[in-house]
N, C-alpha and C positions, 0 to 999 in steps of 0.2 A: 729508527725506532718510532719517531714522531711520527712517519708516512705510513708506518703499520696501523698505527693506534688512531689514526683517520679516515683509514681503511676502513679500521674497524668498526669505527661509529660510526662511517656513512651506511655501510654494507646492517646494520643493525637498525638504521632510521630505513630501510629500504626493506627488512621483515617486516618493522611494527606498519610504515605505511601499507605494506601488502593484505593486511588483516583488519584494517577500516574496510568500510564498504559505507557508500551515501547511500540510505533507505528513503523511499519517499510515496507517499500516498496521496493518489489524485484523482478526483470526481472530475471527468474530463467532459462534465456534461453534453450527452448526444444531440447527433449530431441535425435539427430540425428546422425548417425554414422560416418558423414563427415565431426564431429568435432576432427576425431583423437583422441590425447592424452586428450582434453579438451570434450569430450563426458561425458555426464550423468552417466553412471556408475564409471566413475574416482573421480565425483566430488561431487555424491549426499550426502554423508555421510557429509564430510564439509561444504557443501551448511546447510546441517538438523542442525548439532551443530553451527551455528551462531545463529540460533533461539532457540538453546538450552542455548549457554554461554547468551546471553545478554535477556534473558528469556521477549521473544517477545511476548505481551500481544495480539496483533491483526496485521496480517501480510496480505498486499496486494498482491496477485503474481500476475507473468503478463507470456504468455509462457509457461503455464503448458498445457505438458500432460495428460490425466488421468495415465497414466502409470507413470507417475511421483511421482505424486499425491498421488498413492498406494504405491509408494515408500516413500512417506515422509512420510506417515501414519506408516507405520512401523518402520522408523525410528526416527520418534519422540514419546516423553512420551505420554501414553494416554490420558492426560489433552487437548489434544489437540485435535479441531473438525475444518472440512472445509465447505465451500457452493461455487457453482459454476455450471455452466453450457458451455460445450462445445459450442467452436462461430460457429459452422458449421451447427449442426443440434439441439440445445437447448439440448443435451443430454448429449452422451458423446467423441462425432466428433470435430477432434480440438482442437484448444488452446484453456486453460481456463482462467480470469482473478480471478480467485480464491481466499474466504477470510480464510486464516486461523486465530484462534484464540483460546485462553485457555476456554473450555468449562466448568472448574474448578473454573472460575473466572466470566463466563461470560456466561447468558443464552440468548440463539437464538432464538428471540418473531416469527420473518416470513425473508424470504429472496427470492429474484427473479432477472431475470437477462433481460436485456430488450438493444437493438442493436442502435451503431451508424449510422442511419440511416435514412431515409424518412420515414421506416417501421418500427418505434423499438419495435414492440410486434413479430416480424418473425425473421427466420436468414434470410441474404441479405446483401448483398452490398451498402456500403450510398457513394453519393456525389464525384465518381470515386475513391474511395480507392480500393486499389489493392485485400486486404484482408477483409473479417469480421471483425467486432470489437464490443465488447462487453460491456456493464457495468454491474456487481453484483454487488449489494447493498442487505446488509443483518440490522436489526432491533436489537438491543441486550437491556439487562439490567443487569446491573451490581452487583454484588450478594450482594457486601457491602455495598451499600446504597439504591439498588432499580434505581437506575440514567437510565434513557433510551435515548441513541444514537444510530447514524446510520454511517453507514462505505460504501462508493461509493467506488470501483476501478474497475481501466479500464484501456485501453492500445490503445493510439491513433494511425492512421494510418501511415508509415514510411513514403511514398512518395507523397499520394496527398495532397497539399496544402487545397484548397477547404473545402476537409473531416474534415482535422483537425479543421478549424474554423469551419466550421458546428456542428460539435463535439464539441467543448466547449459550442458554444449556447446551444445544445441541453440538453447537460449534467448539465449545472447553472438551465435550465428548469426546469429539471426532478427532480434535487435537492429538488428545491422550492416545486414541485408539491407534494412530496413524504415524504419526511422529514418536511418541513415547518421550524418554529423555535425551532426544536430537535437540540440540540448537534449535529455535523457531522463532520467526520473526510472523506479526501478523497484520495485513496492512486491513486498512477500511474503514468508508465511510459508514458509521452507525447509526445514523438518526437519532444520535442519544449524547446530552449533555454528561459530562464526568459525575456529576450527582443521580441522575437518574438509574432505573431499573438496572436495563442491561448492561453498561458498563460497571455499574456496581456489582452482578454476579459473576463479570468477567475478572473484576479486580480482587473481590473479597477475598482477604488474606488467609481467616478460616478454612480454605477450598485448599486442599493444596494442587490442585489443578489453575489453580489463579494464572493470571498474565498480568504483567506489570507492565504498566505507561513507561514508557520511555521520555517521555517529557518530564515525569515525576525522576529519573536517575540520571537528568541529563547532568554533568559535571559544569557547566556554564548554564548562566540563567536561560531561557525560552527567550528566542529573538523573533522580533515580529507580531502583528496583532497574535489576540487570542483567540479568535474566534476564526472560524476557516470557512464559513458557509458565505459567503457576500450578495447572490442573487445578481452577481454582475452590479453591483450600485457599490460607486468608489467608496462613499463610509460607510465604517465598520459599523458591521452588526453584532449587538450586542447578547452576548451568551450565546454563540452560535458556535463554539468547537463542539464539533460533530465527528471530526476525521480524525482517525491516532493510529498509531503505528505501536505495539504490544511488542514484548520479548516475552519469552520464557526457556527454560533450561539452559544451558551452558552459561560460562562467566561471563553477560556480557556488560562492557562499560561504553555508557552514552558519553560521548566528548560533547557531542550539541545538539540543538533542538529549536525547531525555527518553523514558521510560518512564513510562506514565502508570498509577496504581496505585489511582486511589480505590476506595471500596467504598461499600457502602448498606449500614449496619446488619450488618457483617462481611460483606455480598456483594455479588461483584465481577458485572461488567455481560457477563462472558466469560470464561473456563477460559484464554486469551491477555489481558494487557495488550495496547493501543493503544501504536504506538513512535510518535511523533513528531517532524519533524523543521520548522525554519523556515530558509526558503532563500529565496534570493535571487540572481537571473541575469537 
């Protein structure tokens, strides 16, 4: 009776473990020759094993190359599959805000990538933002229970104000339009502090279209700096969380919530920390 009832509660820690999933969003800053010592061939390999030690179920990038891209495909295990489309030309011109994710864990129903902008079926310029900007959102279902959600990441604009806010409306939109009341997790760097503009129309609780931080429902404090931007320079920069990770719809519960900080020999794998988040829905 004892071997049953051992059974039984291993076999039931082996559900709830199947319904975490490690979330994590990273500005894997691209890939260019004029960053010196801190260039992409210095730093890809430890950028890949972050997503290898903390065995990252669904990863947002923001800043990829395709030439990155084929880089991390090779350097990570083959469990792993990505979707994304270059912001220049839909193809493969461009940063990409690209989803990686455990294709071992997790099957890919449809995925499409649509622009912040006036125009978001074309590439183009939205709302005087300097650059293109992107959203990929891809459909998945989860092998161990069949659960179907959806994963938005994007990467707002640095410098126009405007865009940005036009960008959050746009993006709670499309949410709604697209997902509806699916489970959604939404990764991305926003160029926008938790007090400012656009995370405040993405949060407002008035909206019921809102997304909630996940840092704010984490059940353990937030480990790790606060701020996720560093510019590659070991201290921390102050009031720089810029990168979060959003839910919305379904029950979901944050167990943690972290800023990941290592470095290699005082250098870090990205000019962004990796935010990570472990959830469960």
């Amino acid at each position: 009776m004892r071997f049953l009832f051992v059974l039984l509660c291993l076999s039931m820690q082996a559900v709830f473990a199947q319904k975490e999933m490690n979330v994590m969003t990273y500005n894997i800053r691209l890939g260019i020759a004029s960053d010196g010592d801190n260039q992409w061939a210095n730093r890809r390999k430890n950028l890949a094993s972050i997503l290898t030690f903390f065995e990252v179920d669904i990863c947002g990038m923001q800043e990829a190359f395709i030439s990155q891209i084929n880089d991390l495909e090779q350097l990570l295990p083959d469990k792993y599959g990505w979707v994304g489309k270059g912001r220049d030309d839909g193809k493969q011109a461009g940063e990409f805000s690209c989803i990686f994710y455990r294709k071992d864990k997790y099957t890919l129903l449809s995925t499409e990538t649509f622009w912040l902008s006036e125009h978001p079926e074309k590439p183009g310029l939205g709302w005087e933002a300097r650059y293109n900007r992107v959203v990929t959102y891809a459909k998945f279902e989860r092998q161990a229970d069949k659960k179907i959600f959806y994963v938005f990441n994007t990467h707002f604009d640095h410098e126009a104000v405007v865009a940005r806010r036009e960008s959050a409306k746009l993006l709670l939109a499309r949410i709604k339009e697209i997902a509806g009341n699916t489970p959604t997790l939404i990764t991305g760097d926003f160029n926008a502090v938790p007090s400012s503009e656009p995370i405040q129309i993405l949060t407002d609780s008035n909206n019921p279209d809102h997304l909630l931080d996940t840092e704010n429902l984490s059940e353990s404090p937030h480990f790790g700096p606060y701020s996720s931007f560093t510019g590659f320079q070991i201290r921390e920069q102050e009031g720089m969380r810029i990168d979060y990770i959003f839910v919305k719809n379904g029950d979901f519960k944050v167990r943690k919530h972290a800023t990941i900080s290592e470095a290699w020999n005082g250098k870090f794998a990205s000019d962004h920390h990796p935010v990570m988040a472990v959830l469960a829905f």
